[in-house]
C-alpha positions as CSV (number, residue, x, y, z in Angstrom):
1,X,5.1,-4.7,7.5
2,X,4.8,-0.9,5.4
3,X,2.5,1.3,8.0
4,X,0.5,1.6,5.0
5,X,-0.9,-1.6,4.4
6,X,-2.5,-4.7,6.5
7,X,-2.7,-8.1,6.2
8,X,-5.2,-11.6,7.0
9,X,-2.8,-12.6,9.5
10,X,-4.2,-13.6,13.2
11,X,-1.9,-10.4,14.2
12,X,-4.5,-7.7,12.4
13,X,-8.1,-9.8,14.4
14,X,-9.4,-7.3,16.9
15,X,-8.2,-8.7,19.7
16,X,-4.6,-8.5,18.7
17,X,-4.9,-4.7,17.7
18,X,-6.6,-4.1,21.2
19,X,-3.5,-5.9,22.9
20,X,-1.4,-3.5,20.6
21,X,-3.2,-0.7,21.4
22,X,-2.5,-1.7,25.4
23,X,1.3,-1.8,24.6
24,X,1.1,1.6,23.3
25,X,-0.2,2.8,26.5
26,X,2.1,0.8,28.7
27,X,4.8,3.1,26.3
28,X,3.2,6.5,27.3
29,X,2.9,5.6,30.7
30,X,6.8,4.6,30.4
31,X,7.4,7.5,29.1
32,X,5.2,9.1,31.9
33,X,7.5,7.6,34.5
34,X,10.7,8.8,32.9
35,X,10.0,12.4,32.2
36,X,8.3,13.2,35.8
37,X,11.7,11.9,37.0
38,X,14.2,13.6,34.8
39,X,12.0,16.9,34.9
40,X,12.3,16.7,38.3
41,X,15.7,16.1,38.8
42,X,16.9,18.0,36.2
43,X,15.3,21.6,37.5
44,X,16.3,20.8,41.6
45,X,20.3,20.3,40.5
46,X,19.8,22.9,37.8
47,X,18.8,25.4,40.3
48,X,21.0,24.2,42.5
49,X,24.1,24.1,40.1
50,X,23.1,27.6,38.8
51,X,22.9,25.7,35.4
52,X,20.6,27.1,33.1
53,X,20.9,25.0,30.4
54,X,19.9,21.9,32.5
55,X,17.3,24.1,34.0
56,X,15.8,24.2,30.4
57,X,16.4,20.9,29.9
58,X,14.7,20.0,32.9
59,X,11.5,22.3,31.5
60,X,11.9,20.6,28.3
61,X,11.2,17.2,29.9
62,X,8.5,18.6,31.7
63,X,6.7,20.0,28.1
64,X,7.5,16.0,27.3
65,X,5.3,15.0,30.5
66,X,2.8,17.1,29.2
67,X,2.7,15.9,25.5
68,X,2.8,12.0,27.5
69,X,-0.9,12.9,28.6
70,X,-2.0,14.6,25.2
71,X,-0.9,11.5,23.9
72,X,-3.0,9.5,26.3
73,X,-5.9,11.4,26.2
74,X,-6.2,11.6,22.3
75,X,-5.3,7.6,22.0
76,X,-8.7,7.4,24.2
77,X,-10.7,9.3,22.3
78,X,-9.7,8.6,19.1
79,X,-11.0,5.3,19.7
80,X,-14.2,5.7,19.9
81,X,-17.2,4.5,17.4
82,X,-18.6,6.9,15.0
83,X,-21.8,8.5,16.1
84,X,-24.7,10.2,14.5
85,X,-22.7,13.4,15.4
86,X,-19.2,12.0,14.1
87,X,-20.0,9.8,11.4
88,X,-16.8,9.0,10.2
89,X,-15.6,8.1,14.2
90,X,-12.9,10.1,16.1
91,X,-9.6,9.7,14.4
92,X,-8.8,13.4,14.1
93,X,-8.5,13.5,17.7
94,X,-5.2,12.6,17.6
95,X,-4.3,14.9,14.3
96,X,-6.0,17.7,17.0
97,X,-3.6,16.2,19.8
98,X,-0.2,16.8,17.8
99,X,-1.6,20.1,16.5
100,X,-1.9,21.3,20.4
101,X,0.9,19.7,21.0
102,X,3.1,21.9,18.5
103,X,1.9,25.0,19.9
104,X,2.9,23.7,23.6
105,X,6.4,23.2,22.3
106,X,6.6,26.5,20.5
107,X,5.3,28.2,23.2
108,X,7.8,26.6,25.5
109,X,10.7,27.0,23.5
110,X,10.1,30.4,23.2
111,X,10.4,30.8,26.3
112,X,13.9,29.3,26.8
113,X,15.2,31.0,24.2
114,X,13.7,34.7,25.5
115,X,15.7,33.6,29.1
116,X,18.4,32.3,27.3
117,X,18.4,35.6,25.4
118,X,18.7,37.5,28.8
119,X,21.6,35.9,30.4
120,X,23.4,36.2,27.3
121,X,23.2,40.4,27.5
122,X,24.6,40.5,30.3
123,X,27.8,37.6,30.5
124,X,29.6,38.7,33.4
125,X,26.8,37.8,35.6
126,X,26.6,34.0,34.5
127,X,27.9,31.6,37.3
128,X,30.1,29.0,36.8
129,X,28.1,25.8,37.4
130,X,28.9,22.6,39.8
131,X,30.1,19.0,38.2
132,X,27.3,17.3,39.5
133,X,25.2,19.3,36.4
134,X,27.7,17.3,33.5
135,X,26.5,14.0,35.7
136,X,23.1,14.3,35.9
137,X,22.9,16.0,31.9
138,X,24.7,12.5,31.3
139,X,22.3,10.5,32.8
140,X,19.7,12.1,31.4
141,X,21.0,11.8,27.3
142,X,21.5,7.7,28.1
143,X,17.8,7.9,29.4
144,X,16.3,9.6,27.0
145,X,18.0,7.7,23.8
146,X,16.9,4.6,25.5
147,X,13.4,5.8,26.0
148,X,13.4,7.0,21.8
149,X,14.3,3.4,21.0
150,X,11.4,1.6,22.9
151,X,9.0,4.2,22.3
152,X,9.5,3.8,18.8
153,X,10.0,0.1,18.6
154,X,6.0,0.5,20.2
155,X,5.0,2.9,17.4
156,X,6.0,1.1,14.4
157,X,4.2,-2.2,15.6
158,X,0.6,-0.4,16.8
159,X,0.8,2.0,13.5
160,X,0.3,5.2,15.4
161,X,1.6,8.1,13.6
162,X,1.4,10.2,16.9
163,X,3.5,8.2,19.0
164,X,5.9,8.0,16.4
165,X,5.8,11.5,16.9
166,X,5.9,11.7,20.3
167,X,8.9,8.9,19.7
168,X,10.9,11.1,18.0
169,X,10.2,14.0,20.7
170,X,11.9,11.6,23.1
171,X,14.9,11.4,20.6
172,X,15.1,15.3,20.0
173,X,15.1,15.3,23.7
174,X,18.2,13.2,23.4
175,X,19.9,15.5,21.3
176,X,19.3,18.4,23.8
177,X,20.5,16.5,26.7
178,X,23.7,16.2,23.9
179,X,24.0,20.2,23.6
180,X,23.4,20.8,27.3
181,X,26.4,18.2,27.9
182,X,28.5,20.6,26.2
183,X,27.3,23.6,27.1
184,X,28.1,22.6,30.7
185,X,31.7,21.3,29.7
186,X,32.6,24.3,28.7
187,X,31.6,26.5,31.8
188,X,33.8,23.8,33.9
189,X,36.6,24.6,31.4
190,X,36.6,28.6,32.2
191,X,33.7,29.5,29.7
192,X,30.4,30.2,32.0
193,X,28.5,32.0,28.4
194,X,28.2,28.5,26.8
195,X,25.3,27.2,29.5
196,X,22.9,30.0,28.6
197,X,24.4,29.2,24.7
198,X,23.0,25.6,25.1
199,X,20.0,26.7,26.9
200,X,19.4,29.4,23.9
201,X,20.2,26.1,21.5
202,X,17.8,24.0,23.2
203,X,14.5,26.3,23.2
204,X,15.3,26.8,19.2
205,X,15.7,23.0,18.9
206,X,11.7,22.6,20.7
207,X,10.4,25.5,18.9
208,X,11.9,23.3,15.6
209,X,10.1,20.7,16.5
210,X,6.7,21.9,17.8
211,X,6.5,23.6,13.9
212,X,6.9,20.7,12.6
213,X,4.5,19.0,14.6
214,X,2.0,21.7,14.4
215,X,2.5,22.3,10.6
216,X,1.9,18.7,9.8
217,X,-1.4,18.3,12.1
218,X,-2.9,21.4,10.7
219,X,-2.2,20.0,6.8
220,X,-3.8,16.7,7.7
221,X,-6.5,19.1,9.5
222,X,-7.4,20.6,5.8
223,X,-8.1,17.2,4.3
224,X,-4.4,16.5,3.1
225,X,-3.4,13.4,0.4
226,X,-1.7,10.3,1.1
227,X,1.5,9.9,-0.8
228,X,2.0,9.1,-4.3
229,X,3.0,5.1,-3.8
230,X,-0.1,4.8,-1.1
231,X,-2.4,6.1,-3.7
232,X,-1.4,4.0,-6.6
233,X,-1.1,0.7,-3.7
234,X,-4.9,1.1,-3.4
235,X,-5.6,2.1,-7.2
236,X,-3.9,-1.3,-8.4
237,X,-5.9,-3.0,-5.3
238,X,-9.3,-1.8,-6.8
239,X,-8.5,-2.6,-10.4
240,X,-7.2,-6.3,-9.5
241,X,-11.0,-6.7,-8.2
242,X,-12.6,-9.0,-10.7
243,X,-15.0,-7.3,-12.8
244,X,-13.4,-4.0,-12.4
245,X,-12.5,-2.6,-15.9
246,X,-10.9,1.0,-14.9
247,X,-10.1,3.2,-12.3
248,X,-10.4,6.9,-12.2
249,X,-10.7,10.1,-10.2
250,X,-9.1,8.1,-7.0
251,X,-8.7,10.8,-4.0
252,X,-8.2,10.4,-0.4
253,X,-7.9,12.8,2.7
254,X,-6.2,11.6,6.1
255,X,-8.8,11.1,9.2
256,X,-5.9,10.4,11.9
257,X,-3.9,7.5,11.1
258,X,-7.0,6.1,8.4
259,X,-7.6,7.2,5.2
260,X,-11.2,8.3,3.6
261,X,-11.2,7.5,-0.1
262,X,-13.7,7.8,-2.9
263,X,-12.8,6.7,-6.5
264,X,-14.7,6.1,-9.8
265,X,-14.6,2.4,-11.0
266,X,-15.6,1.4,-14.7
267,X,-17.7,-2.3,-14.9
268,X,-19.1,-3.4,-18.2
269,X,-22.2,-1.6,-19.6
270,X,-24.2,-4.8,-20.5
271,X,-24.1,-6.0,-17.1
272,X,-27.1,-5.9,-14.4
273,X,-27.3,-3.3,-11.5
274,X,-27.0,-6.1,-8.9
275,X,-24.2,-7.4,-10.4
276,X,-22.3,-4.0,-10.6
277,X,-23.4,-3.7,-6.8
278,X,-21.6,-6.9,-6.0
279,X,-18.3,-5.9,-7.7
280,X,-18.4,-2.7,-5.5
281,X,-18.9,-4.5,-2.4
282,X,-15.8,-6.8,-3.3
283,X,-14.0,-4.3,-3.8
284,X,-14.1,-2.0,-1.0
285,X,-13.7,-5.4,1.0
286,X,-10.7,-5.8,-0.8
287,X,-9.4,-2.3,0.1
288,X,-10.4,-2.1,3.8
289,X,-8.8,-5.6,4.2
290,X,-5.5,-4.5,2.6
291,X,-5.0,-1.2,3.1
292,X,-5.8,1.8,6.8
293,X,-8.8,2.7,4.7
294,X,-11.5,3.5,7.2
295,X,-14.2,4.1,4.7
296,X,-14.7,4.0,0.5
297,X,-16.9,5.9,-1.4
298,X,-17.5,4.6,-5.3
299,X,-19.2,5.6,-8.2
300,X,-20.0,3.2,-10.7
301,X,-19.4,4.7,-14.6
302,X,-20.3,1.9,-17.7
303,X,-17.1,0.1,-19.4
304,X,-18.0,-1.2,-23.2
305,X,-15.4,-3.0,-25.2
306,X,-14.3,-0.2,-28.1
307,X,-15.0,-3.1,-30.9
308,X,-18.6,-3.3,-30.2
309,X,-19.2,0.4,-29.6
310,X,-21.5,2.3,-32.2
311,X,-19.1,3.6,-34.6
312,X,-18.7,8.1,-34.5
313,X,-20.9,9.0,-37.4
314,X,-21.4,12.5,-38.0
315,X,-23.2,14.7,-40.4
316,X,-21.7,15.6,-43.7
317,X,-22.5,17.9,-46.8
Protein backbone atom coordinates (compact mmCIF):
# COMPACT_ATOMS: atom_id res chain seq x y z
CA UNK A 1 0.00 0.00 0.00
CA UNK A 2 1.35 3.91 -1.38
CA UNK A 3 2.35 5.83 2.17
CA UNK A 4 0.02 8.19 0.80
CA UNK A 5 -3.19 6.65 1.01
CA UNK A 6 -5.35 4.31 3.49
CA UNK A 7 -7.81 1.92 3.25
CA UNK A 8 -11.26 0.22 5.17
CA UNK A 9 -9.33 -2.75 5.82
CA UNK A 10 -9.34 -4.24 9.63
CA UNK A 11 -5.38 -3.30 9.27
CA UNK A 12 -6.08 0.73 9.41
CA UNK A 13 -8.91 0.24 13.01
CA UNK A 14 -7.11 1.86 15.95
CA UNK A 15 -6.13 -0.98 17.45
CA UNK A 16 -4.02 -2.27 14.65
CA UNK A 17 -2.27 1.19 14.11
CA UNK A 18 -1.46 1.20 17.94
CA UNK A 19 0.01 -2.45 17.57
CA UNK A 20 2.00 -0.82 14.59
CA UNK A 21 3.00 1.99 16.39
CA UNK A 22 4.40 -0.72 19.18
CA UNK A 23 6.47 -2.45 16.41
CA UNK A 24 8.00 0.80 15.55
CA UNK A 25 9.26 1.15 18.95
CA UNK A 26 10.36 -2.41 19.41
CA UNK A 27 12.56 -1.11 16.05
CA UNK A 28 14.11 1.93 17.84
CA UNK A 29 14.74 0.09 20.82
CA UNK A 30 16.55 -2.52 18.38
CA UNK A 31 18.30 -0.12 16.99
CA UNK A 32 18.99 1.20 20.63
CA UNK A 33 20.61 -2.18 21.46
CA UNK A 34 22.77 -2.25 18.32
CA UNK A 35 24.35 1.08 18.30
CA UNK A 36 25.24 1.15 22.26
CA UNK A 37 27.11 -1.99 21.25
CA UNK A 38 28.90 -1.12 18.16
CA UNK A 39 29.67 2.45 19.59
CA UNK A 40 31.11 0.82 22.14
CA UNK A 41 33.19 -1.51 20.60
CA UNK A 42 34.13 0.30 17.91
CA UNK A 43 35.85 3.39 19.99
CA UNK A 44 37.71 0.69 22.81
CA UNK A 45 39.53 -1.38 19.60
CA UNK A 46 39.71 2.02 17.76
CA UNK A 47 41.73 3.39 20.52
CA UNK A 48 43.26 0.52 21.07
CA UNK A 49 44.20 -0.20 17.29
CA UNK A 50 45.30 3.50 16.86
CA UNK A 51 42.52 3.49 14.13
CA UNK A 52 41.04 6.58 13.63
CA UNK A 53 38.72 5.88 11.12
CA UNK A 54 37.01 3.17 13.34
CA UNK A 55 37.27 5.62 16.08
CA UNK A 56 34.92 7.92 13.98
CA UNK A 57 33.01 5.26 13.15
CA UNK A 58 32.56 4.28 16.48
CA UNK A 59 31.38 8.25 17.23
CA UNK A 60 29.20 7.88 14.28
CA UNK A 61 27.27 5.04 15.94
CA UNK A 62 27.17 6.80 18.92
CA UNK A 63 25.36 10.20 17.09
CA UNK A 64 23.06 7.02 15.85
CA UNK A 65 22.26 6.16 19.62
CA UNK A 66 21.51 9.56 20.09
CA UNK A 67 19.06 10.08 17.05
CA UNK A 68 17.48 6.31 18.46
CA UNK A 69 16.15 8.40 21.51
CA UNK A 70 15.04 11.64 19.38
CA UNK A 71 13.24 9.19 17.59
CA UNK A 72 11.62 7.79 20.70
CA UNK A 73 10.98 10.78 22.29
CA UNK A 74 9.31 12.59 19.28
CA UNK A 75 7.22 9.19 18.38
CA UNK A 76 5.71 9.89 22.13
CA UNK A 77 4.87 13.14 21.75
CA UNK A 78 3.80 13.36 18.47
CA UNK A 79 1.00 11.24 19.58
CA UNK A 80 -0.70 13.06 21.61
CA UNK A 81 -4.43 14.65 21.16
CA UNK A 82 -4.79 18.13 20.03
CA UNK A 83 -5.41 20.61 22.84
CA UNK A 84 -6.78 24.02 23.23
CA UNK A 85 -3.09 25.09 22.92
CA UNK A 86 -2.23 22.73 19.85
CA UNK A 87 -5.31 22.49 18.03
CA UNK A 88 -4.21 20.69 15.19
CA UNK A 89 -2.42 17.87 17.73
CA UNK A 90 1.45 17.29 17.92
CA UNK A 91 2.55 15.94 14.59
CA UNK A 92 5.32 18.47 14.11
CA UNK A 93 7.08 16.99 16.82
CA UNK A 94 8.58 14.73 14.86
CA UNK A 95 9.31 17.26 11.71
CA UNK A 96 11.07 19.20 15.07
CA UNK A 97 12.85 15.75 15.89
CA UNK A 98 14.65 15.21 12.39
CA UNK A 99 15.32 19.01 12.23
CA UNK A 100 17.51 18.60 15.66
CA UNK A 101 18.50 15.70 14.46
CA UNK A 102 20.30 17.17 11.26
CA UNK A 103 22.11 19.64 13.21
CA UNK A 104 23.41 16.71 15.68
CA UNK A 105 24.81 15.02 12.55
CA UNK A 106 26.33 18.19 11.15
CA UNK A 107 27.77 19.11 14.14
CA UNK A 108 29.24 15.65 14.61
CA UNK A 109 30.55 15.24 11.27
CA UNK A 110 32.24 18.34 11.49
CA UNK A 111 34.01 17.27 13.93
CA UNK A 112 35.49 14.17 12.29
CA UNK A 113 36.29 15.83 9.49
CA UNK A 114 38.30 18.87 11.57
CA UNK A 115 40.29 15.65 13.33
CA UNK A 116 40.54 13.98 10.28
CA UNK A 117 41.86 17.20 8.84
CA UNK A 118 44.66 17.17 11.53
CA UNK A 119 46.17 13.88 11.11
CA UNK A 120 46.21 14.36 7.57
CA UNK A 121 48.89 17.64 8.08
CA UNK A 122 51.04 15.94 9.58
CA UNK A 123 51.27 11.94 7.81
CA UNK A 124 54.39 10.77 9.20
CA UNK A 125 52.86 10.67 12.57
CA UNK A 126 49.82 8.30 11.63
CA UNK A 127 50.37 4.68 13.10
CA UNK A 128 49.88 1.73 11.42
CA UNK A 129 46.78 0.06 12.85
CA UNK A 130 46.28 -3.74 14.24
CA UNK A 131 44.09 -6.42 12.20
CA UNK A 132 41.72 -6.82 14.75
CA UNK A 133 40.38 -3.07 13.42
CA UNK A 134 39.50 -4.70 9.61
CA UNK A 135 37.54 -7.47 11.91
CA UNK A 136 35.54 -5.60 14.06
CA UNK A 137 34.85 -2.61 10.93
CA UNK A 138 33.62 -6.01 9.26
CA UNK A 139 31.38 -6.90 11.74
CA UNK A 140 30.13 -3.81 12.16
CA UNK A 141 29.07 -3.11 8.03
CA UNK A 142 27.11 -6.83 8.27
CA UNK A 143 25.36 -5.29 11.46
CA UNK A 144 24.46 -2.29 10.33
CA UNK A 145 23.06 -3.38 6.71
CA UNK A 146 21.02 -5.81 8.57
CA UNK A 147 19.77 -3.26 10.98
CA UNK A 148 18.76 -0.79 7.61
CA UNK A 149 16.76 -3.69 6.27
CA UNK A 150 14.48 -4.35 9.42
CA UNK A 151 14.33 -0.85 10.36
CA UNK A 152 12.95 -0.04 7.19
CA UNK A 153 10.80 -3.07 6.62
CA UNK A 154 9.14 -1.34 10.20
CA UNK A 155 8.95 2.12 8.53
CA UNK A 156 7.13 1.38 5.46
CA UNK A 157 4.41 -0.78 7.35
CA UNK A 158 3.72 2.05 10.36
CA UNK A 159 4.01 5.03 7.70
CA UNK A 160 6.51 7.07 9.67
CA UNK A 161 8.48 9.31 7.52
CA UNK A 162 11.00 9.71 10.47
CA UNK A 163 12.00 6.34 10.90
CA UNK A 164 12.36 5.95 7.42
CA UNK A 165 14.77 8.49 8.05
CA UNK A 166 16.31 7.24 10.75
CA UNK A 167 16.24 3.84 8.49
CA UNK A 168 18.20 5.14 6.04
CA UNK A 169 20.79 6.69 8.72
CA UNK A 170 21.26 3.02 9.67
CA UNK A 171 22.07 2.31 5.94
CA UNK A 172 24.50 5.37 5.49
CA UNK A 173 26.04 4.00 8.49
CA UNK A 174 26.56 0.91 6.46
CA UNK A 175 28.30 2.62 3.82
CA UNK A 176 30.77 4.21 6.33
CA UNK A 177 31.56 0.97 8.01
CA UNK A 178 32.24 0.15 3.85
CA UNK A 179 34.82 3.21 3.66
CA UNK A 180 36.39 2.57 7.05
CA UNK A 181 36.89 -1.13 5.70
CA UNK A 182 39.03 0.26 3.21
CA UNK A 183 40.62 2.81 4.80
CA UNK A 184 42.00 0.23 7.19
CA UNK A 185 43.04 -2.20 4.34
CA UNK A 186 45.14 0.07 3.09
CA UNK A 187 47.21 0.98 6.26
CA UNK A 188 47.72 -3.02 6.69
CA UNK A 189 49.09 -2.85 3.06
CA UNK A 190 51.92 -0.04 3.89
CA UNK A 191 49.62 3.03 3.49
CA UNK A 192 48.82 4.36 7.25
CA UNK A 193 47.31 8.06 5.47
CA UNK A 194 44.20 6.21 4.16
CA UNK A 195 42.63 5.70 7.97
CA UNK A 196 42.46 9.43 8.70
CA UNK A 197 41.35 9.54 4.68
CA UNK A 198 38.32 7.30 5.62
CA UNK A 199 37.86 8.99 8.82
CA UNK A 200 37.87 12.53 6.79
CA UNK A 201 35.30 10.49 4.21
CA UNK A 202 33.15 9.44 6.93
CA UNK A 203 32.47 12.95 8.88
CA UNK A 204 31.63 14.50 5.13
CA UNK A 205 29.30 11.43 4.55
CA UNK A 206 27.24 12.42 8.26
CA UNK A 207 27.49 16.07 7.61
CA UNK A 208 25.70 14.91 3.97
CA UNK A 209 23.18 13.48 5.60
CA UNK A 210 22.38 15.66 8.60
CA UNK A 211 21.67 18.54 5.69
CA UNK A 212 19.54 16.59 4.23
CA UNK A 213 17.69 15.76 7.19
CA UNK A 214 17.81 19.19 8.48
CA UNK A 215 16.92 20.91 5.10
CA UNK A 216 13.89 18.74 4.67
CA UNK A 217 12.45 19.22 8.42
CA UNK A 218 12.85 22.93 8.23
CA UNK A 219 10.82 22.97 4.52
CA UNK A 220 8.03 20.91 6.06
CA UNK A 221 8.57 23.46 9.16
CA UNK A 222 7.41 26.46 6.72
CA UNK A 223 4.16 24.86 5.69
CA UNK A 224 5.59 22.88 2.60
CA UNK A 225 3.17 20.98 -0.33
CA UNK A 226 2.64 17.51 -0.81
CA UNK A 227 3.64 16.30 -4.19
CA UNK A 228 1.93 16.79 -7.36
CA UNK A 229 0.27 12.94 -7.69
CA UNK A 230 -0.82 13.27 -3.70
CA UNK A 231 -2.58 16.46 -4.55
CA UNK A 232 -4.43 15.50 -7.54
CA UNK A 233 -5.14 11.66 -5.47
CA UNK A 234 -7.19 13.81 -3.05
CA UNK A 235 -8.64 16.37 -5.79
CA UNK A 236 -10.21 13.42 -7.76
CA UNK A 237 -11.30 11.95 -4.17
CA UNK A 238 -13.32 15.19 -3.48
CA UNK A 239 -14.82 15.57 -6.97
CA UNK A 240 -16.01 11.66 -7.03
CA UNK A 241 -18.18 12.78 -3.82
CA UNK A 242 -21.73 12.87 -5.06
CA UNK A 243 -23.05 16.21 -5.38
CA UNK A 244 -19.71 17.76 -5.90
CA UNK A 245 -19.71 19.66 -9.19
CA UNK A 246 -15.98 21.24 -9.16
CA UNK A 247 -12.93 21.50 -7.37
CA UNK A 248 -10.69 24.50 -6.96
CA UNK A 249 -8.11 26.33 -5.03
CA UNK A 250 -7.00 22.70 -3.36
CA UNK A 251 -3.77 23.41 -1.01
CA UNK A 252 -2.21 21.52 1.63
CA UNK A 253 0.82 21.94 4.07
CA UNK A 254 2.60 18.89 5.90
CA UNK A 255 1.90 18.62 9.90
CA UNK A 256 4.38 15.55 10.54
CA UNK A 257 3.49 12.66 8.55
CA UNK A 258 -0.57 14.16 8.04
CA UNK A 259 -1.52 16.53 5.83
CA UNK A 260 -3.77 19.86 6.54
CA UNK A 261 -5.81 20.68 3.46
CA UNK A 262 -8.49 23.30 2.59
CA UNK A 263 -10.02 23.32 -0.91
CA UNK A 264 -13.03 25.18 -2.56
CA UNK A 265 -15.83 22.78 -3.80
CA UNK A 266 -18.64 23.91 -6.32
CA UNK A 267 -22.48 22.19 -5.40
CA UNK A 268 -25.47 23.33 -7.44
CA UNK A 269 -26.88 26.90 -6.67
CA UNK A 270 -30.62 25.77 -6.49
CA UNK A 271 -29.90 23.52 -3.73
CA UNK A 272 -30.66 24.05 0.11
CA UNK A 273 -27.95 25.03 2.80
CA UNK A 274 -28.47 21.78 4.63
CA UNK A 275 -28.04 19.92 1.75
CA UNK A 276 -24.75 21.65 0.66
CA UNK A 277 -23.72 20.93 4.48
CA UNK A 278 -24.26 17.20 3.95
CA UNK A 279 -22.21 16.94 0.76
CA UNK A 280 -19.25 18.62 2.69
CA UNK A 281 -19.48 16.34 5.51
CA UNK A 282 -19.35 13.30 2.87
CA UNK A 283 -16.77 14.46 1.57
CA UNK A 284 -14.26 15.22 4.00
CA UNK A 285 -15.28 11.66 5.29
CA UNK A 286 -14.36 10.44 2.06
CA UNK A 287 -10.93 12.15 2.25
CA UNK A 288 -9.92 11.40 5.90
CA UNK A 289 -10.91 7.73 5.15
CA UNK A 290 -8.75 7.55 2.03
CA UNK A 291 -6.14 9.58 2.26
CA UNK A 292 -3.22 10.90 5.89
CA UNK A 293 -5.45 13.91 5.88
CA UNK A 294 -5.63 14.94 9.52
CA UNK A 295 -8.02 17.73 9.04
CA UNK A 296 -10.10 19.52 5.81
CA UNK A 297 -11.16 22.86 5.58
CA UNK A 298 -13.99 23.70 2.62
CA UNK A 299 -15.59 26.49 1.23
CA UNK A 300 -18.64 25.95 -0.44
CA UNK A 301 -18.94 28.31 -3.98
CA UNK A 302 -22.55 27.85 -6.10
CA UNK A 303 -22.42 25.50 -9.35
CA UNK A 304 -25.38 26.43 -12.05
CA UNK A 305 -25.71 24.44 -15.22
CA UNK A 306 -24.41 27.26 -18.16
CA UNK A 307 -27.86 26.46 -20.20
CA UNK A 308 -30.04 27.81 -17.53
CA UNK A 309 -27.81 30.71 -16.54
CA UNK A 310 -29.16 34.36 -17.35
CA UNK A 311 -27.71 35.11 -20.60
CA UNK A 312 -24.56 38.33 -20.59
CA UNK A 313 -26.66 41.21 -21.70
CA UNK A 314 -24.91 44.44 -21.85
CA UNK A 315 -25.69 47.89 -22.68
CA UNK A 316 -25.48 49.14 -26.19
CA UNK A 317 -25.85 52.50 -28.16
Amino acid sequence: MPLSTFSNDPEDSPEARAELAAAASRSTWVSVGVNLLLSSTQIAVGILSKSQALIADGIHSLSDLVSDFIVLFAGHHSLKDADDEHPYGHQRFETAASLALGGLLIAVGAGMLWSAVTKLQSPELVPTVHTVALWVAGAALVAKELLFRYMLAVAKRVKSSMLVANAWHARSDAASSLVVGVGIVGNLAGYPILDPIAAAIVGFMVVKMGWSFGWDALHDLMDRSVDEQEVEAIRQTLADTPGIRGVHDLRTRKMGDMIVVDAHIEVDAQISVEAGHEITVAARDRVLQRHRVLTLMTHLDPWRRPDLDPPNTSATS
